[in-house]
C-alpha atoms as one frame of an Amber mdcrd trajectory, in Angstrom:
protein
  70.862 -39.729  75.106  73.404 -41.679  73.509  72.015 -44.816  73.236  68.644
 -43.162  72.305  67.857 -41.834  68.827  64.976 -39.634  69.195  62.298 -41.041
  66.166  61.206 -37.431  66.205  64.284 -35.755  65.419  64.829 -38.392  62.169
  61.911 -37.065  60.400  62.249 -33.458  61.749  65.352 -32.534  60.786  65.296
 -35.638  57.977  62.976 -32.989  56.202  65.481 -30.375  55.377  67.138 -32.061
  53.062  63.842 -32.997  51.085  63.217 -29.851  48.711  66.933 -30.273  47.233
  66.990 -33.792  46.573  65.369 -35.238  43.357  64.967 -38.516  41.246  65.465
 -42.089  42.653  67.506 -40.278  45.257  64.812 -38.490  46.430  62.415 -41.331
  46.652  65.054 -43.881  48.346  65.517 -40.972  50.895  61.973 -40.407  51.451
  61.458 -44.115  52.481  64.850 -44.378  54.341  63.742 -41.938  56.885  60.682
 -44.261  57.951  62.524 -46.978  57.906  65.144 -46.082  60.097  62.822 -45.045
  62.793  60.953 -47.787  62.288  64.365 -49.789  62.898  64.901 -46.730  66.301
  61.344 -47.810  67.604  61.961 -51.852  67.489  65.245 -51.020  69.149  64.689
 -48.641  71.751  65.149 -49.422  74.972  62.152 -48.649  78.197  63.405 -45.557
  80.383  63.892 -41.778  80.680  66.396 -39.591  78.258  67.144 -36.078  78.217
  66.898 -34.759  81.231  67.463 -31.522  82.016  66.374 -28.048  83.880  64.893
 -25.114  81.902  63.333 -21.932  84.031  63.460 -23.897  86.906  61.150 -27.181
  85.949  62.247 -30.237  85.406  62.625 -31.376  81.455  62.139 -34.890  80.591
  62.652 -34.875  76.204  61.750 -38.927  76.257  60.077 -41.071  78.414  60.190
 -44.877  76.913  57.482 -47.181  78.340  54.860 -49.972  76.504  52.278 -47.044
  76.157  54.447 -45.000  74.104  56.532 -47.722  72.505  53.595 -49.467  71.033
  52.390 -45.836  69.375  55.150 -45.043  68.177  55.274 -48.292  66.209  52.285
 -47.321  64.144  52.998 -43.796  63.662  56.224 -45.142  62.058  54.557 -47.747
  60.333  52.437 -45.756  58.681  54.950 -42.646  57.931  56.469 -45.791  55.653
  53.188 -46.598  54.033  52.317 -42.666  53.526  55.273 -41.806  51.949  55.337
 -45.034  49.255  51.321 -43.636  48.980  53.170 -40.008  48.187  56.106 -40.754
  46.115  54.297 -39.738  42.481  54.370 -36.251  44.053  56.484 -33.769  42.596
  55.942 -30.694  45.113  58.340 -31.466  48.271  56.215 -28.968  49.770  54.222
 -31.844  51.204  56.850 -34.100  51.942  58.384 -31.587  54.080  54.949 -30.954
  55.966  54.576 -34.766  56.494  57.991 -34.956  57.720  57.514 -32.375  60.594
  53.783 -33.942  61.176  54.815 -37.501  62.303  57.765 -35.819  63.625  55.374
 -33.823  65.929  53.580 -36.641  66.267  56.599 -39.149  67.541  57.670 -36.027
  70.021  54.258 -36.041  71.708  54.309 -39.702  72.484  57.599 -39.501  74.001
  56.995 -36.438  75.711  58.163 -36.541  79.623  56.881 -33.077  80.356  54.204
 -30.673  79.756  56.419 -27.624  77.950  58.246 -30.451  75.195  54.522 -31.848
  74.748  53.076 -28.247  73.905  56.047 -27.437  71.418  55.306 -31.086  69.707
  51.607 -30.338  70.251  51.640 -27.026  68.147  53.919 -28.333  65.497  51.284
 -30.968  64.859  49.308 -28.053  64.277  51.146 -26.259  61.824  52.522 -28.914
  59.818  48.971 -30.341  59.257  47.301 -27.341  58.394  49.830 -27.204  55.537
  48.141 -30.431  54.032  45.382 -28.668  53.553  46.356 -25.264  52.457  48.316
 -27.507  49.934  45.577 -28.555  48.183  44.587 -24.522  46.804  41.291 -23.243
  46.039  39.205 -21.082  48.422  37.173 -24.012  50.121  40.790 -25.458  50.851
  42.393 -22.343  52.272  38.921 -21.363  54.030  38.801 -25.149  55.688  43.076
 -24.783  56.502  42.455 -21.352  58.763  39.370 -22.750  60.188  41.699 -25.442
  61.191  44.596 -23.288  62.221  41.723 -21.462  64.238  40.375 -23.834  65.934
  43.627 -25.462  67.240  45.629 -22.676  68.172  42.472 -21.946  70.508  42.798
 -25.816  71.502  46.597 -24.873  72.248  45.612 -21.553  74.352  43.662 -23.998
  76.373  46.363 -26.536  76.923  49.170 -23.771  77.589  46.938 -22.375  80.238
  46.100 -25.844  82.050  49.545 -26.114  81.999  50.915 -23.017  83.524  48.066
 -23.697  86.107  48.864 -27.287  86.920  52.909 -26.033  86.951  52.089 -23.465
  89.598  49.595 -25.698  91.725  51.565 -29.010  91.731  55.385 -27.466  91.179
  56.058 -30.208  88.864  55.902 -30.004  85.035  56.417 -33.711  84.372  53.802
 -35.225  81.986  51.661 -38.161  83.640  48.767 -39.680  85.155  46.904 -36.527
  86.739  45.594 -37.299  89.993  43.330 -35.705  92.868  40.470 -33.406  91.898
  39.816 -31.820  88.387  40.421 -28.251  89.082  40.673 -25.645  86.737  43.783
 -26.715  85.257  42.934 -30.138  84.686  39.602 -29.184  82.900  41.679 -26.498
  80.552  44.114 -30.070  79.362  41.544 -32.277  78.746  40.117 -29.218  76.868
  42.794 -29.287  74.699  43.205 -33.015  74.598  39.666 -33.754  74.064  39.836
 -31.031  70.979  42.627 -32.969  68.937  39.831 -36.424  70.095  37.480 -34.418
  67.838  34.799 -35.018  70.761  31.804 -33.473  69.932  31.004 -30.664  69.923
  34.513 -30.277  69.496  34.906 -32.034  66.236  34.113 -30.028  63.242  37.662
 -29.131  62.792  38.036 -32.734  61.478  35.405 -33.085  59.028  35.718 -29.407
  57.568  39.556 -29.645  56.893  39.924 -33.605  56.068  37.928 -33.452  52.951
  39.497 -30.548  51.905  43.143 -31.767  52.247  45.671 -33.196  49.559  44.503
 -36.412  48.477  47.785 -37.960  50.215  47.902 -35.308  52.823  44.001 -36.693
  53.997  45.836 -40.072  54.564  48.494 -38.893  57.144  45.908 -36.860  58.746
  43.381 -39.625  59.503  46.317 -41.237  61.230  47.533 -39.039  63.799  46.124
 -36.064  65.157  43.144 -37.695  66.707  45.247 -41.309  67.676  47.932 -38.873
  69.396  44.953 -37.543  71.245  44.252 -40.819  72.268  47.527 -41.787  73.954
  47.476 -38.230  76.155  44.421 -39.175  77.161  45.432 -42.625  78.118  48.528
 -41.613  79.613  46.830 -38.535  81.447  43.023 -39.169  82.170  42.868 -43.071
  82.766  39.493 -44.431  84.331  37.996 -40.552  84.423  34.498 -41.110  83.893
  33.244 -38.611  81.763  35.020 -39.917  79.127  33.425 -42.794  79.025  29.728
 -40.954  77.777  32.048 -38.510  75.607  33.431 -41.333  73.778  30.045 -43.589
  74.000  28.399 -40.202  72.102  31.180 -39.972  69.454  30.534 -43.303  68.182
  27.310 -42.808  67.658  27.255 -39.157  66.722  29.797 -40.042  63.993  27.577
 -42.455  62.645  24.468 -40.476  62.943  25.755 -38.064  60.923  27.902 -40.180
  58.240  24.402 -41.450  57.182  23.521 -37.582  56.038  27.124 -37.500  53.590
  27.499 -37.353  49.975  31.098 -36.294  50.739  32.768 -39.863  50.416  36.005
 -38.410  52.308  33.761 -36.220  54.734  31.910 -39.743  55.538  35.082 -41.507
  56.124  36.115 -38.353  58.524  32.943 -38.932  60.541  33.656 -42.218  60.787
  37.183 -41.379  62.339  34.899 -39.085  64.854  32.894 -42.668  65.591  35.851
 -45.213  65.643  37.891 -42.521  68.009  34.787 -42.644  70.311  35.415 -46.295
  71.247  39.057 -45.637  71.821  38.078 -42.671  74.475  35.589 -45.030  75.686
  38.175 -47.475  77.156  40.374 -44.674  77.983  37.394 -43.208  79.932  36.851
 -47.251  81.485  40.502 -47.531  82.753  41.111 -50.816  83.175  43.639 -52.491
  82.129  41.175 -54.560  79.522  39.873 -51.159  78.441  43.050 -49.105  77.950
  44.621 -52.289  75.832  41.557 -52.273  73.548  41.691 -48.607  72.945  45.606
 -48.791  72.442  45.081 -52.115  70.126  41.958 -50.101  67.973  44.246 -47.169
  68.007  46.433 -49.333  66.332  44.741 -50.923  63.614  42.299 -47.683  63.522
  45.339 -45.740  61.966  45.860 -48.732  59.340  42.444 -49.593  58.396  41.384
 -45.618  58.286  44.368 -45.047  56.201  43.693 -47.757  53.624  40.276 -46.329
  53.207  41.332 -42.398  52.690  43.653 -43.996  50.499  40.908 -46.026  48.352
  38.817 -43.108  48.541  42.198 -40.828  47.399  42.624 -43.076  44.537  39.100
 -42.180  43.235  39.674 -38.645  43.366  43.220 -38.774  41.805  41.989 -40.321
  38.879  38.402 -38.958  38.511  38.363 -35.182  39.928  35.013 -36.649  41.669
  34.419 -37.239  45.445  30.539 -36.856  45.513  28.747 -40.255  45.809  26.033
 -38.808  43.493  28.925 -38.342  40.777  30.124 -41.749  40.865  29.785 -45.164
  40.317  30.343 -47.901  37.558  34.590 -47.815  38.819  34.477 -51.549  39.801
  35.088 -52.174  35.936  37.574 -50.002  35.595  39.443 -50.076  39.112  38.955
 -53.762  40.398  42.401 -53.382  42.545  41.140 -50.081  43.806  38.114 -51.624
  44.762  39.399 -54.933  46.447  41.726 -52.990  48.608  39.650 -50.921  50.024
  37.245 -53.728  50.312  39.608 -55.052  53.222  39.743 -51.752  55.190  36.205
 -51.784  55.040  35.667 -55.131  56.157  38.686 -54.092  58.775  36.488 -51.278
  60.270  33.396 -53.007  60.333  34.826 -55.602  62.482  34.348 -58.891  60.560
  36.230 -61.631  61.927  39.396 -62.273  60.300  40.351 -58.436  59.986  42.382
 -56.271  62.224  39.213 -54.063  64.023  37.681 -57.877  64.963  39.760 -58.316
  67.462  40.436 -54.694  68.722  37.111 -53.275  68.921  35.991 -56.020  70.402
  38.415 -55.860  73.507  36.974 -52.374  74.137  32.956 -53.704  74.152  34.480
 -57.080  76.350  35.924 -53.973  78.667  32.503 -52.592  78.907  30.826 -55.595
  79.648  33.131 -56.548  82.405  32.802 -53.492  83.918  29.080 -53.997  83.748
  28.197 -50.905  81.435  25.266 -52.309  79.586  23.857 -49.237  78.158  27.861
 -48.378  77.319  27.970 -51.697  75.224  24.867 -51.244  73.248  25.544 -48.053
  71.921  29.016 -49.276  70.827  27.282 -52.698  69.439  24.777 -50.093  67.914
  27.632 -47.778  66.204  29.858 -51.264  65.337  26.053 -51.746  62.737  26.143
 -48.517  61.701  29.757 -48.182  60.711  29.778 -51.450  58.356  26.403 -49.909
  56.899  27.968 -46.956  55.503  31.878 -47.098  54.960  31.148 -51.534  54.161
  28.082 -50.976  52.471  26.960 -47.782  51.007  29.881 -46.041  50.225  31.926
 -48.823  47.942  28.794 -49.289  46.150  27.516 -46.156  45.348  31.180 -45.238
  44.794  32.331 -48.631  42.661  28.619 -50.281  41.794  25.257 -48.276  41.400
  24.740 -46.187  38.349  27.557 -45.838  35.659  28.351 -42.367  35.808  30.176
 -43.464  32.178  33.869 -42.570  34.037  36.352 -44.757  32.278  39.344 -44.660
  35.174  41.836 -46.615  35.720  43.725 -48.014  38.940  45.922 -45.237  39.964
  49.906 -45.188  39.735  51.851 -47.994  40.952  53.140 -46.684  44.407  49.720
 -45.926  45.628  48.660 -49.046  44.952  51.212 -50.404  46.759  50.841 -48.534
  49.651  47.050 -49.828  49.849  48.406 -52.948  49.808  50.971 -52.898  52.515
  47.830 -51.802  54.941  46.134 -54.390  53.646  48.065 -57.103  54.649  48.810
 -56.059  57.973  44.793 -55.446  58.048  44.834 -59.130  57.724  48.008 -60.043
  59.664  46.532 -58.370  62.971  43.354 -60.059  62.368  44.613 -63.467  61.949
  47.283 -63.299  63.601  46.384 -60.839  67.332  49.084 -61.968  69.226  52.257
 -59.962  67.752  49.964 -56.788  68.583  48.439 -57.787  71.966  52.426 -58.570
  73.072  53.518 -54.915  72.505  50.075 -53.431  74.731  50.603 -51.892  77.909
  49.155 -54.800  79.924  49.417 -58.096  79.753  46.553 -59.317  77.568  43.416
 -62.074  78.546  41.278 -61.775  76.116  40.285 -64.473  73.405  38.467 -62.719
  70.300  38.305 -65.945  68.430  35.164 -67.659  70.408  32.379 -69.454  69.097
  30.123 -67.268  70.855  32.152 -63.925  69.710  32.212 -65.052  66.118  28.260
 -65.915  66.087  26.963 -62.689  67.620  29.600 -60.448  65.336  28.060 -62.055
  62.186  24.686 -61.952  63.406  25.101 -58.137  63.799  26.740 -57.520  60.607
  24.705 -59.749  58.300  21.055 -58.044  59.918  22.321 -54.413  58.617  23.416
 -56.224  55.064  19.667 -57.208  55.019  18.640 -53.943  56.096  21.023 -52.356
  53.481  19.043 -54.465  50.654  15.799 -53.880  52.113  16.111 -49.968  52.487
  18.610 -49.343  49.741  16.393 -46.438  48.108  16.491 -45.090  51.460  20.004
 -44.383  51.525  20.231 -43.133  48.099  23.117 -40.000  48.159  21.880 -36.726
  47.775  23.237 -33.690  46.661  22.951 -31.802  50.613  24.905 -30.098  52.735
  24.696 -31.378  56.584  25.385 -28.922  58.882  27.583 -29.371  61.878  29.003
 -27.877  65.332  31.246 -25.574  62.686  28.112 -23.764  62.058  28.547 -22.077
  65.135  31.803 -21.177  64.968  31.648 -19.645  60.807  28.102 -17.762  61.881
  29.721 -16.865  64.906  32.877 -15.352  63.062  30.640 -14.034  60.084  28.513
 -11.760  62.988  31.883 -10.993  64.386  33.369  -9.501  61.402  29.529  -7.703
  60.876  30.382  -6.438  64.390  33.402  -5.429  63.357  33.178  -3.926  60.062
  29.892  -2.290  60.893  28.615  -0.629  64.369  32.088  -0.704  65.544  34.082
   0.836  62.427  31.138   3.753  62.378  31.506   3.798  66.031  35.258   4.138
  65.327  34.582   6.883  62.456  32.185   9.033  64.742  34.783   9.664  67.046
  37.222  10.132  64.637  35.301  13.422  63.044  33.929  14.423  66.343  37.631
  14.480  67.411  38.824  16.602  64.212  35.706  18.765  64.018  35.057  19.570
  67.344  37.901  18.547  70.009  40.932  19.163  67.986  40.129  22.210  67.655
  39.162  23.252  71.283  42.269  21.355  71.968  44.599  23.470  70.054  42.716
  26.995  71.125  43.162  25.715  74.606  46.940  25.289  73.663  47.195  28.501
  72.129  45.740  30.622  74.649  48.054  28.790  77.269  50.984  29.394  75.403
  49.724  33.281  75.644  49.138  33.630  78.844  52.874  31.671  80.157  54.541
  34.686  77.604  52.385  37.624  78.768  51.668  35.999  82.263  53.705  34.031
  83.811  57.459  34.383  82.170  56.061  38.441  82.536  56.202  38.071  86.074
  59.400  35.741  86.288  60.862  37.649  84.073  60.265  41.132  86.188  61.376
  39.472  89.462  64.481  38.451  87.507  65.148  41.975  86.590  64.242  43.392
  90.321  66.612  41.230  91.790  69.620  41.502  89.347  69.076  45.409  90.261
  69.226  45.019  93.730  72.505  42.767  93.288  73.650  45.514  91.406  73.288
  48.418  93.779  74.066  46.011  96.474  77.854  45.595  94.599  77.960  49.606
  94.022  77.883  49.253  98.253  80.537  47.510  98.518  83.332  49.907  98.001
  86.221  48.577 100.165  86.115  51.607 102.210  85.948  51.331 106.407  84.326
  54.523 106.938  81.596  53.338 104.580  80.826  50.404 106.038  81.094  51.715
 109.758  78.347  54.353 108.784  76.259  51.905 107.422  76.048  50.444 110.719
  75.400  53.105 112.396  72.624  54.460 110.059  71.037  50.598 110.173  71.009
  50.471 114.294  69.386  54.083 114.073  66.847  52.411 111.722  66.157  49.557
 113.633  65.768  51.110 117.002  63.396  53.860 115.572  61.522  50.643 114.116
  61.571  49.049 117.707  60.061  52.294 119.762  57.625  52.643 116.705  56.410
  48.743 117.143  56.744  49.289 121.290  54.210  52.393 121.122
């Protein structure tokens, strides 16, 4: 590996340095990491590095192909912009943990084989749950071991797919699964599909993301779920049942992003939505279809990050994330406001922005493969999505009532940051090419058609009407929704009833049955054995002993030496016997 540098290792062991360096130092080294691996990624050569054997299977640490390549661009990309987002933090607690997350993140994507995939998979696990535990407060640490619980279960999953798959195929190399779906191959996509946040597998996502450090939300929202997304496209290609599991999360997320007051919880189901059309494609497999979900993937983690960051900004500066709490910032936070403006516009697909021409590619996909009833639901969700994270959410959040909060724009670096994802928002969608050049397939597809433009303006400009027309309708309110997590906290709540109650008095019944009534018989029943082996049976042993060391004993008084002795001891013992004989012969 010599003429590879491993992106993974920069920021993994890049973060040990972190909690001893302070200042300018600190900062500069926070943003050299990034950059350098930014600079590893660009350079980086297609192939396989560090190979090796390890309990007999085959080890592959890196395996360098479009696929990962153009992944691992982004996830470096935006390490860069998180950390300029981060720098006004003075805990390196989090730094650290967002070191070892896109770490984790970068070793997944280059993973060759199953076992360095898992190890990477977990420490995605770990790291992240950090983010949230980070934040403090019981909701926080609640939502952080929900989180830890529900992906070290994911992890279980995986691990046992891929002992399975190791002992039925003899090969541990990570790829393109092929043949039936067995056992094994349902117990990966388990755990793949988990990470997706497919529903009814997604609660994880919307429980811990709101709950997160304001900066630790934004790293979240970019990798996790997108690093679920490659697996899937470098594992499950063209399987078909993720094309209705992704067609459902896109309109799921949006279902239920209509219901939240939460503005980070409704920019976490809209991650849950967006993610759908990238599993979509995957679930399509052709080549269109895979380089749409790779491309959305792509500007996904950008425009999603812009808007936790908008969103972040609001909450750094007013303690407020409810929708029914705010309003009135647009006076106050016009930069705030304009930059999240473009991830907005971004997500929603208007033309000109990065998701225009990436979302679209996917929907083109669907069409081509003559899904009809796949490319409504998607045009359906595209409607929905601009309605609430375009629409509602910057206006009850920046316009509607005056709330009378007097913020102001946050620090300087976060602003920043917002901008940097901004402009590539932009870039990508003016400029596709640079992005389509780096996808795993050579690209034909035009997004800029007069056709394409028409019908994606059409769409977008019926739901602002509807928006105006039905704006009382979508007033906030002060709910709670409840979600697939309900499940899982009644489920644990009855198991700790279960626990605490009919099995713990279960547990104490024996406990004084045992002390009041078997103990007891136990040690009589000891007692009166260890009784009868001293009067019994060492009584007996012992008097055998005895008869037989007296028999020895006259036996040696015999023994005197003398032959006249022994000679009339013979004689006396053949007089014996034959009397003994004619006795037993009568």
């Amino acid at each position: 590996m010599t003429d590879f540098i491993h992106p993974a290792l920069l920021f993994i062991l890049g973060a040990l340095p972190i909690p001893f360096l302070r200042g300018s130092i600190g900062k500069a080294y926070l943003l050299l990491i990034p950059t350098l691996a930014i600079l590893a990624v660009l350079t980086m050569e297609p192939g396989s590095y560090g190979e090796a054997r390890f309990i007999g299977q085959e080890i592959l640490i890196a395996k360098v192909d479009r696929l990962s390549i153009v992944f691992a661009t982004v996830f470096t990309v935006m390490a860069l912009i998180g950390m300029v987002y981060a720098l006004h933090l003075t805990r390196t607690g989090q730094h650290v943990a967002a070191f070892i997350y896109v770490g984790s993140a970068l070793g997944v994507v280059f993973a060759g084989d199953y076992l360095t995939l898992y190890l990477f998979w977990e420490g995605m696990a770990f790291s992240s749950a950090y983010l949230v535990f980070a934040q403090g407060g019981d909701n926080a640490i609640r939502a952080g071991f929900r989180y830890l619980m529900v992906h070290i279960s994911g992890g279980v999953c995986l691990l046992g797919g891929v002992v399975l798959h190791g002992l039925t195929t003899g090969s541990s190399l990570f790829g393109p699964i092929e043949g039936e779906m067995g056992v094994a191959v349902y117990l990966i996509l388990a755990g793949f599909i988990l990470n997706a946040a497919v529903p009814p597998l997604n609660a994880w996502l919307t429980d811990a993301y709101p709950e997160a450090t304001v900066t630790g939300a934004v790293f979240m929202s970019a990798f996790t779920t997108k690093t679920a997304v490659y697996v899937l496209a470098r594992a499950f290609p063209g399987t078909e049942l993720l094309v209705w599991l992704g067609t459902a999360m896109a309109l799921y997320g949006v279902i239920y992003a209509v219901l939240e007051n939460d503005c980070r919880r409704l920019l976490a189901y809209h991650i849950v939505s967006q993610v759908g059309y990238m599993v979509a494609g995957v679930g399509i497999g052709t080549e269109m279809a895979v380089n749409g979900a790779t491309s959305h993937a792509f500007a996904h983690i950008l425009y999603k990050a812009l808007l936790f960051m908008g969103a972040g900004a609001v909450i750094h500066v007013t303690g407020r994330r409810k929708l029914t709490e705010l309003g009135g910032l647009y006076k106050t936070m016009p930069l705030t406001l304009t930059l999240y403006m473009v991830g907005a516009l971004a997500i929603s697909a208007f033309p000109f922005f990065s998701g225009f021409v990436t979302k679209s590619m996917v929907v083109a996909a669907a069409a081509q493969d003559h899904r009809a009833l796949v490319v409504l639901a998607l045009t359906m969700a595209s409607s929905g999505t601009f309605l609430h994270t375009g629409l509602k959410l910057p206006y009850y959040m920046f316009f509607g009532r005056d709330q009378g909060l007097r913020a102001r724009d946050p620090p300087a670096n976060m602003l920043v940051a917002m901008g940097m994802a901004a402009v590539l928002c932009i870039a990508i969608g003016v400029f596709p090419r640079p992005l389509y050049a780096l996808l795993p397939y050579p690209v034909d597809f035009e997004p800029y058609t007069g056709l394409h433009i028409t019908e994606s303006l059409g769409v977008l400009m019926f739901t602002a009407l509807g928006f105006v027309m039905f704006l009382r309708a979508l007033d906030p309110e002060n709910t709670i929704s409840l979600d697939t997590d309900w499940f899982y906290r009644k489920g644990a709540r009855y198991f700790m009833w279960l626990a605490e109650r009919p099995l713990a008095r279960y547990e104490k019944t024996v406990s004084e049955v045992s002390e009041t009534t078997a103990l007891p018989f136990l040690h009589g029943s000891a007692r009166e054995g260890l009784r009868i082996d001293l009067n019994g049976v060492d009584a007996v042993v012992n008097g055998v002993a005895r008869s037989i060391l007296r028999a020895g004993a006259a036996l040696r008084r015999l023994q005197t030496g003398v032959v006249t002795h022994y000679v009339l001891a013979m004689i006396a013992g053949l007089i014996a016997a034959a009397v003994v004989f004619a006795v037993a012969w009568r």
